[in-house]
C-alpha positions as CSV (number, residue, x, y, z in Angstrom):
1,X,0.0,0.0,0.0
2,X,1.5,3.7,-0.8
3,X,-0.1,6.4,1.7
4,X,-0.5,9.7,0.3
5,X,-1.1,12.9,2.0
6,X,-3.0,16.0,0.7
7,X,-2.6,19.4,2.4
8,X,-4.8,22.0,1.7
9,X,-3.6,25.9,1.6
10,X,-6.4,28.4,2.5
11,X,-8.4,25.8,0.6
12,X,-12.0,25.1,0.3
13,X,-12.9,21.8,-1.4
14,X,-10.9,18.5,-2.7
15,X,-12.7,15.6,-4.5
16,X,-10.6,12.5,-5.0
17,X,-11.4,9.7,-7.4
18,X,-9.5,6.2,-7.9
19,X,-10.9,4.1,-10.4
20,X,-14.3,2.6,-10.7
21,X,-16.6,1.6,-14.2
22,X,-20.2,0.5,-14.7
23,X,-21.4,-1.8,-17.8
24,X,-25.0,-0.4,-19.1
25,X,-27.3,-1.2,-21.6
26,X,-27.6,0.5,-25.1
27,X,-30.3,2.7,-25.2
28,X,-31.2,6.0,-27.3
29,X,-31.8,9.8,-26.2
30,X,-30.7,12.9,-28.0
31,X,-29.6,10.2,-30.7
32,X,-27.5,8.7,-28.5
33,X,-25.5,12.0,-26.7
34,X,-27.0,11.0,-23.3
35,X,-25.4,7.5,-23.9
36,X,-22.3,6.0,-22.1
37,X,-20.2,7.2,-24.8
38,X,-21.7,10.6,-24.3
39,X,-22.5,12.6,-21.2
40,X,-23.7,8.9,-20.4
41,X,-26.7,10.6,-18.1
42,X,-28.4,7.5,-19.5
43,X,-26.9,5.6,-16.6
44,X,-28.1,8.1,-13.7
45,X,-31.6,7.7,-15.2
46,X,-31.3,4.1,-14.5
47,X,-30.8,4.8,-11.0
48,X,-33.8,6.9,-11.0
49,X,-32.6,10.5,-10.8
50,X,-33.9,12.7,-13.1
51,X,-33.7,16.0,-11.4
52,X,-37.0,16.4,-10.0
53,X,-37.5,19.3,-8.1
54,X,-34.6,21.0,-9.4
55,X,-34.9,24.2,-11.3
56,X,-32.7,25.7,-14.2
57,X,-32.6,28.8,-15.6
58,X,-31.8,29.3,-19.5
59,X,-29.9,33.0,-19.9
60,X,-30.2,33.2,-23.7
61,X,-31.3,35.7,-26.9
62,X,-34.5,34.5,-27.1
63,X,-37.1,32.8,-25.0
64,X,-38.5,28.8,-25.7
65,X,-41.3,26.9,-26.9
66,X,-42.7,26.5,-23.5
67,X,-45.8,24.8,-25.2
68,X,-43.8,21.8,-27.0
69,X,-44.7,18.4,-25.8
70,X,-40.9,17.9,-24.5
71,X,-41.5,19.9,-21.9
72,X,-45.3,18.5,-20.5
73,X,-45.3,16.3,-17.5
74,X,-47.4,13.4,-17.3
75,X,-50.7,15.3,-16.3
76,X,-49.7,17.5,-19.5
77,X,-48.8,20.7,-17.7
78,X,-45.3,22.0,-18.9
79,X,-42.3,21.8,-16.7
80,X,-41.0,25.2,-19.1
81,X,-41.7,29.2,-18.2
82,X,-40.6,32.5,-20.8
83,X,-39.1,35.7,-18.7
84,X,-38.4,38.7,-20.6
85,X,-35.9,40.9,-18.6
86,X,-35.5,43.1,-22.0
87,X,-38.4,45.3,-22.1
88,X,-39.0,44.3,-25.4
89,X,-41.4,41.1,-25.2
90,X,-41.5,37.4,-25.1
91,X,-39.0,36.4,-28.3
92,X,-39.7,32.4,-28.9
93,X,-36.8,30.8,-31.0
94,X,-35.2,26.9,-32.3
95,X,-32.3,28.1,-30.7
96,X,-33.1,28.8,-27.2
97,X,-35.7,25.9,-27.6
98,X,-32.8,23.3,-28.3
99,X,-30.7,24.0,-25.1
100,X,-33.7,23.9,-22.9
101,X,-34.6,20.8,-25.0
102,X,-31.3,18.8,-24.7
103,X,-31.3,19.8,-20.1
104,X,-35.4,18.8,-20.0
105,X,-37.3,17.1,-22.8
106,X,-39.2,14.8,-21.9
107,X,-39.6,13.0,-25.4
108,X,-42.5,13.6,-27.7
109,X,-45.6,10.9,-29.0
110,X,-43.0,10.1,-32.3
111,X,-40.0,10.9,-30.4
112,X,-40.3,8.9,-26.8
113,X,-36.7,8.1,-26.7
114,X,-35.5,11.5,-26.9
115,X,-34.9,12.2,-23.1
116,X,-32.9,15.2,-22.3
117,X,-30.0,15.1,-19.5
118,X,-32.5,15.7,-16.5
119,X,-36.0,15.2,-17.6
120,X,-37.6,16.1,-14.3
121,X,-36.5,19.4,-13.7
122,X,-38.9,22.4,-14.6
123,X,-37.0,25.3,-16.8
124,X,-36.8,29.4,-16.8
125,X,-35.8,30.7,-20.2
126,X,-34.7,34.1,-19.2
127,X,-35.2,36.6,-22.6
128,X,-31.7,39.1,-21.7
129,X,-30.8,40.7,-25.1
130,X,-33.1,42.9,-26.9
131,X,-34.5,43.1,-30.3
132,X,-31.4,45.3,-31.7
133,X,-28.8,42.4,-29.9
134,X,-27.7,44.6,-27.1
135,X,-26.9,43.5,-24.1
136,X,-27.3,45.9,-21.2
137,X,-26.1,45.5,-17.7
138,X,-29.4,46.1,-16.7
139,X,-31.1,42.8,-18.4
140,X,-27.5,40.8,-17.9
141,X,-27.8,41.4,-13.8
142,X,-31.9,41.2,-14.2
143,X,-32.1,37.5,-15.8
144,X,-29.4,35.7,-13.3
145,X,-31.0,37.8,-10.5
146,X,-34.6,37.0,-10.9
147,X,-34.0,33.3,-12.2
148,X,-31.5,33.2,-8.8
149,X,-33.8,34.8,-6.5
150,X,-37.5,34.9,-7.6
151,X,-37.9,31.5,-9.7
152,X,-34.8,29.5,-7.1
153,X,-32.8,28.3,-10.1
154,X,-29.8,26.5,-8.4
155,X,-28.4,25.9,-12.1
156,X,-27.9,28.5,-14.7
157,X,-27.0,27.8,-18.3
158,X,-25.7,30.2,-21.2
159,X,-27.2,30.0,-24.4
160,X,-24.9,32.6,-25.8
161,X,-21.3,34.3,-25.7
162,X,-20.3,37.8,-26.1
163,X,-17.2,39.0,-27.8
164,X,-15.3,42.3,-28.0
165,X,-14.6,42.2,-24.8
166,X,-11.6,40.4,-23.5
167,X,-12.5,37.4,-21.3
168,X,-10.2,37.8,-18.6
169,X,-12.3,37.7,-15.7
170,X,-12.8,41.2,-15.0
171,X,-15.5,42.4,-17.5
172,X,-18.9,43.3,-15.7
173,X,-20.4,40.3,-17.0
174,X,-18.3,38.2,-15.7
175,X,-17.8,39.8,-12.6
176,X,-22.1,39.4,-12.0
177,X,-21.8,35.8,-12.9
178,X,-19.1,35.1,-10.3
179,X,-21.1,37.4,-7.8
180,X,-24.0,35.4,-7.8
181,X,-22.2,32.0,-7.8
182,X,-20.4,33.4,-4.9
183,X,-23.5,35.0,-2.4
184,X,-26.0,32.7,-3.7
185,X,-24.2,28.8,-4.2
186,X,-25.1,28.9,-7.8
187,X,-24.2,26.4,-10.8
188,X,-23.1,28.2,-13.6
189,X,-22.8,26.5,-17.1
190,X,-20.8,28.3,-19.6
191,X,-20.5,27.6,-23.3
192,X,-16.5,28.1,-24.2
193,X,-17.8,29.7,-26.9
194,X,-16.6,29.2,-31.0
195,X,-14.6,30.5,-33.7
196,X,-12.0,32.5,-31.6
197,X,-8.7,31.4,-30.0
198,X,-9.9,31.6,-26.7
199,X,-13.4,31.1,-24.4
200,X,-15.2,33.8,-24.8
201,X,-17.6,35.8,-22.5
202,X,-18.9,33.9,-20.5
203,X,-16.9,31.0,-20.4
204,X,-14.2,33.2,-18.5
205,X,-16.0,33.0,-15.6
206,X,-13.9,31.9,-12.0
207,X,-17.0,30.4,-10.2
208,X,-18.1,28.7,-13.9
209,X,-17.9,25.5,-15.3
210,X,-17.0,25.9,-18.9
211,X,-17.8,23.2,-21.6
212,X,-16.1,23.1,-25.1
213,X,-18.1,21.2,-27.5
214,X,-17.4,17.0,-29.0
215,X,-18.6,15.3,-32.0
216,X,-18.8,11.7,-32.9
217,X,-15.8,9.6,-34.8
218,X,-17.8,6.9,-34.7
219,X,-21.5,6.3,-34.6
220,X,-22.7,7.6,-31.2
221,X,-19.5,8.2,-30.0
222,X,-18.3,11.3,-28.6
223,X,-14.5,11.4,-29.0
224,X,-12.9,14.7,-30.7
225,X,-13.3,18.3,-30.3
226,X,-14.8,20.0,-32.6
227,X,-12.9,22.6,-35.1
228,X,-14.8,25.2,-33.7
229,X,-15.1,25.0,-30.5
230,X,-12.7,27.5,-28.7
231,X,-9.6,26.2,-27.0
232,X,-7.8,27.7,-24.0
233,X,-6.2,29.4,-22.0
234,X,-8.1,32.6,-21.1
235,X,-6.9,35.9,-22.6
236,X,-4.7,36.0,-18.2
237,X,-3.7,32.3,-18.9
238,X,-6.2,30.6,-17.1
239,X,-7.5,27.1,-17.4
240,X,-10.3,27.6,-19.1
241,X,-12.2,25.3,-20.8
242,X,-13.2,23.0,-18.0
243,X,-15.0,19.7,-19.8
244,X,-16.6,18.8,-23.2
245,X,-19.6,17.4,-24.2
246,X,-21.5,16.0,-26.6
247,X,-22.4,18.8,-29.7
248,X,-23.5,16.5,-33.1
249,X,-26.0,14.3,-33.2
250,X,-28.8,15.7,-31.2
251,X,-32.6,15.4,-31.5
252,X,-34.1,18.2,-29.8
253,X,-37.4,20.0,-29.7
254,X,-37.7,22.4,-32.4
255,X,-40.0,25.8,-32.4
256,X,-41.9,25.8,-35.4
257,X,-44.8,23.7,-33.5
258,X,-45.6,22.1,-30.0
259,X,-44.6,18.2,-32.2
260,X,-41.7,19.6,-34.4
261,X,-38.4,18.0,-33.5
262,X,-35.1,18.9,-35.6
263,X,-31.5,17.0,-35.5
264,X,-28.5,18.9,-35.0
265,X,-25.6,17.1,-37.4
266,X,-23.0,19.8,-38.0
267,X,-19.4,18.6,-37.0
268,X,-18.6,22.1,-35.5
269,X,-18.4,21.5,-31.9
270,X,-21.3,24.0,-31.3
271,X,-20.7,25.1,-27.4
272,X,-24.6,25.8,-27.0
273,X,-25.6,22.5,-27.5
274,X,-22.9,21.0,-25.1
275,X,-22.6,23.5,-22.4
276,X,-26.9,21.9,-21.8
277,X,-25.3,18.3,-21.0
278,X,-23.5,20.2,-17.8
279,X,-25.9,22.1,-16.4
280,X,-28.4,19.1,-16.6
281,X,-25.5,16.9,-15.2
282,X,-25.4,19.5,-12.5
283,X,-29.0,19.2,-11.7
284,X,-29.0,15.4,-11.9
285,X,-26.0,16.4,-8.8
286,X,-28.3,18.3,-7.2
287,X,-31.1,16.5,-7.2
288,X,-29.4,13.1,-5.5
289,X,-27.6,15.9,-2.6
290,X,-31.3,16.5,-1.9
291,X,-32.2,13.4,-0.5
292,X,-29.0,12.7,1.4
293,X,-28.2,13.9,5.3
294,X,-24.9,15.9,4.0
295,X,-24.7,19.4,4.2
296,X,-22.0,20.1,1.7
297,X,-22.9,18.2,-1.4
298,X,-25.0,20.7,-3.1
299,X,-22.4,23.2,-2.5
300,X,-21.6,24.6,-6.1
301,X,-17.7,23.9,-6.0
302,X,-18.4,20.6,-4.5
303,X,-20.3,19.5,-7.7
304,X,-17.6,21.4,-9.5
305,X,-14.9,19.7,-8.4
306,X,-16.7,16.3,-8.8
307,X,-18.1,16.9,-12.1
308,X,-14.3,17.9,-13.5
309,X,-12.7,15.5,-11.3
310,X,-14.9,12.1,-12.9
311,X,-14.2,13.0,-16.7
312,X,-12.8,11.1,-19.5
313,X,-9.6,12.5,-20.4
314,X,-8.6,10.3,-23.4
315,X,-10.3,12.6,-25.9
316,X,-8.7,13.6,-29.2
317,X,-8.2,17.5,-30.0
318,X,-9.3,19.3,-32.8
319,X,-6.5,18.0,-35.4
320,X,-7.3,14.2,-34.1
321,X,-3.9,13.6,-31.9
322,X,-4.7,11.8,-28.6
323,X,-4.6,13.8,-25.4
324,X,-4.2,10.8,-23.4
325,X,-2.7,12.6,-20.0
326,X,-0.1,9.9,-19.0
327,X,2.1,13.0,-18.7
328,X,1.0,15.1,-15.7
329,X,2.0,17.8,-17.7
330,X,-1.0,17.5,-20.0
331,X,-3.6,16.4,-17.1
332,X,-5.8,19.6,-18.5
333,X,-5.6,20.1,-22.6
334,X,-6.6,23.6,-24.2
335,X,-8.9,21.8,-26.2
336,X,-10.6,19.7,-23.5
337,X,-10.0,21.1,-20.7
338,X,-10.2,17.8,-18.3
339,X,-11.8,15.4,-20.3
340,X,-15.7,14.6,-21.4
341,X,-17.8,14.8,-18.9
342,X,-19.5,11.3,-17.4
343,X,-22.5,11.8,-15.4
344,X,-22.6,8.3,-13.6
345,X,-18.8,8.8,-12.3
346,X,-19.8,12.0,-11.3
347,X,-23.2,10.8,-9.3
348,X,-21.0,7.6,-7.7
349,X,-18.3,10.0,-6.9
350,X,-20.7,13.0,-5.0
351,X,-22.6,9.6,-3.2
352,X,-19.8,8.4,-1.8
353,X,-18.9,9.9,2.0
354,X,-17.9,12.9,2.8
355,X,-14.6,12.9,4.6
356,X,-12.7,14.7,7.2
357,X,-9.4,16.4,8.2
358,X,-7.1,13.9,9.8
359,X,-8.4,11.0,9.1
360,X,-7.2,7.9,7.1
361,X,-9.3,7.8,3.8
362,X,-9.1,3.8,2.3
363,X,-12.5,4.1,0.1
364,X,-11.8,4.2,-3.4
365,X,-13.4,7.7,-3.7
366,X,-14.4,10.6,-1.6
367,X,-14.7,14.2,-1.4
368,X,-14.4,17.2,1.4
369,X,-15.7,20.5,1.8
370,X,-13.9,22.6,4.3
371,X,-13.7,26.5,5.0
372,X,-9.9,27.2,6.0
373,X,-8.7,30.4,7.7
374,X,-5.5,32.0,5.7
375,X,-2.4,30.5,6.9
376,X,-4.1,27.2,8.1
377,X,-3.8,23.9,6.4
378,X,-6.1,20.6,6.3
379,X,-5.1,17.0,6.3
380,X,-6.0,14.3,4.1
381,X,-4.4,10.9,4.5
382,X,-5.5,8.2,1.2
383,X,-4.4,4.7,1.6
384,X,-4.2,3.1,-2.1
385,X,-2.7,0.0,-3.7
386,X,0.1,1.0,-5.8
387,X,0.1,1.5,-9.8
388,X,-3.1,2.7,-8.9
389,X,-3.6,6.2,-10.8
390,X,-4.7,9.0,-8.3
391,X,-6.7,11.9,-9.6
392,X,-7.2,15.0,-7.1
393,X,-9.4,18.1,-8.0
394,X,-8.9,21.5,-5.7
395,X,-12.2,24.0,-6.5
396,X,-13.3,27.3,-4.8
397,X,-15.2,30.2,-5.7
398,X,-13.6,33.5,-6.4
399,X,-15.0,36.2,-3.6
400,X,-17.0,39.1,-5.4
401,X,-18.6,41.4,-3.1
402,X,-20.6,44.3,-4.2
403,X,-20.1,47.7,-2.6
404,X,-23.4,49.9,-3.5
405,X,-22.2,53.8,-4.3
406,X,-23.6,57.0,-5.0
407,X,-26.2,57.5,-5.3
408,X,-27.1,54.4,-3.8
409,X,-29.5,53.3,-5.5
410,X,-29.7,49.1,-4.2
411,X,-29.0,48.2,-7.6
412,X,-25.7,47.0,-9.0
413,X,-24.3,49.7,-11.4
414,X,-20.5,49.7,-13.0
415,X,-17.5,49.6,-10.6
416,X,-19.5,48.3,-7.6
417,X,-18.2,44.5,-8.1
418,X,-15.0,43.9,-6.5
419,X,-13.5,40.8,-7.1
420,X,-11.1,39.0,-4.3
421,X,-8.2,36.0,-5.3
422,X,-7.3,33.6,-2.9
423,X,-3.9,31.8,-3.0
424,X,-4.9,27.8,-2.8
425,X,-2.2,25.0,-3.1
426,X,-2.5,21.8,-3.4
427,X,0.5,19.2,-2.2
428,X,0.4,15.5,-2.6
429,X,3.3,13.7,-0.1
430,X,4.2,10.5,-0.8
């Protein structure tokens, strides 16, 4: 046995994963995205979690078909709801309508296999950029705030990116996403964004998890990044994006009427359909920390740091070569990120018990939240058989506090988000 021996620097969270697989039936959703060689959300279904009583907020152009027969529960009511936080109206469009479609549907009379990632949860399509395509900082802090606080979305996804503005963490947008990650324990989904050299707005976010986009090299298999999709680092060198997941392929509830369904099959690596398979892997999270007795496991960098920490790293980039990390120099690629995401490791890992300082760990996977005073140090002690590979994920939120000025008006305006960096290591002793 080789012991190992994690301290924590003014840390916050560590999630540790050995090694640990589950064979599952074929089945078909999303034409197979949802699959084991996809976000494989398949196998959490099995299990019986399917987000119930979670809800997710959609931040996009547009608003969604909240009508189409993906979204009706069993007693035919609809699990979907339009906000408009423009000014300008309800704005109902395919676009917005396949993201929600891919986190909720429900399947349709001719399409009863096409389940999306959490099927149970009800979603908020919040309407924040007007009819001319501005966004203001108005309707940007309106949609995460009322979704946040007036609808209780615990998971937001990002149907769009914004460019011209250089994503390194400081812009306003940014800066209101991390906020309300920060004060309200938020999930936020961010697409990385396509054709530039680095994720865009929003995907820059800190608190964020930020997806890149896969499609298939073979038939229902999700194993190379798409040309498109936009590689890291951040514009300040950060490690940005986070996952992939699944992009081609997808059946998804289409606008046009309440039974019109349309498949996606464009070998792009379009972020907006991959950053949906996060945020309903998120709720899927969220929804199994409800019925537990642990008061940490819906934290958002506790689902963070399991969802990164459980992917599959041994994806191919965009020109095809293997990213295989069996150099620890490549454990995170700039095309993706840590690997695709998987949501069954990710539900076995966040089930498993919660650990402690100090105290021998010999599961073969577990995870810790812990608020640390600067200057102190935890302890966590792993007991392993050797050859065994070890895989460690460190995840906190960055601290942005809002400071109301002149003239005071209880609103957030520019310059009243101020953004604090903590120093975190992580050390592994053997």
């Amino acid at each position: 046995m080789s012991k190992y021996r994690y301290i924590l620097t003014r840390g916050c969270i560590c999630a540790v994963l050995l090694c640990y697989g589950l064979i599952i039936p074929k089945a078909y959703a999303l034409a197979e995205s949802t699959a084991q060689d996809g976000s494989n959300a398949q196998a959490v279904h099995a299990l019986g979690e399917i987000g119930e009583d979670v809800n997710v907020g959609l931040i996009g152009l547009n608003n969604i078909r909240t009508t189409h027969e993906a979204f009706k529960d069993i007693n035919g009511q609809s699990r979907a709801f339009n906000h408009d936080f423009t000014g300008t109206g309800i704005s109902i469009s395919n676009h917005d309508t396949w993201v929600a479609g891919i986190v909720a549907s429900g399947g349709g009379a001719s399409y009863p296999d096409d389940i999306g990632v959490a099927p149970g949860v009800d979603i908020h399509s919040a309407r924040v950029v007007d009819s001319s395509g501005g966004i203001y900082l108005t309707s940007a802090l309106d949609g995460p705030d009322g979704l946040i606080t007036k609808y209780n979305c615990r998971v937001i996804v990002t149907g769009f990116m914004i460019d011209g503005v250089s994503p390194n963490g400081q812009s306003q947008y940014t800066l209101l996403y991390d906020y309300y990650a920060y004060t309200y324990n938020v999930i936020f989904a961010n697409p990385s964004g396509k054709d530039y050299p680095y994720p865009a707005i929003f995907g820059d976010s800190y608190n964020g998890i930020t997806t890149g986009g896969l499609v298939v090299t073979d038939p229902d298999v999700y194993l190379k990044v798409g040309s498109n999709s936009n590689s890291g680092p951040t514009t300040d060198g950060r490690r940005k994006p986070d996952l992939v997941a699944p992009s081609q392929n997808q059946t998804m509830p289409n606008a046009s009427s309440d039974t019109s369904w349309y498949e996606w099959t464009a070998a792009d690596g379009a972020t907006s359909l991959s950053t949906p398979h996060t945020a309903g892997v998120a709720a899927l999270l969220l929804g199994l920390a409800d019925r537990t007795t642990n008061t940490d496991d819906n934290r958002n960098e506790v689902i963070k740091a399991v969802i990164v920490n459980s992917t599959f790293p041994n994806i191919l980039g965009k020109s095809g070569n293997p990213t295989n990390p069996a150099d620890p120099n490549n454990v995170w690629d700039p095309n993706r990120g840590y690997g695709r995401i998987n949501a069954l490791r990710a539900y076995q890992l966040l089930d498993s018990n919660e650990v402690s300082t100090g105290v021998n760990i010999t599961e073969e996977k577990g995870w810790a939240f812990n608020t640390i005073a600067p200057s102190q140090q935890h302890i966590y002690t792993i007991q392993a058989p050797k050859r065994n590979r070890l895989v460690a994920t460190l995840a906190w939120d960055r601290r942005v506090e809002w400071v109301d000025k002149p003239p005071y008006n209880g609103g957030i305006d520019q310059g009243e988000l101020h953004p604090y960096l903590a120093n975190l290591d992580l050390r592994v002793y053997e």
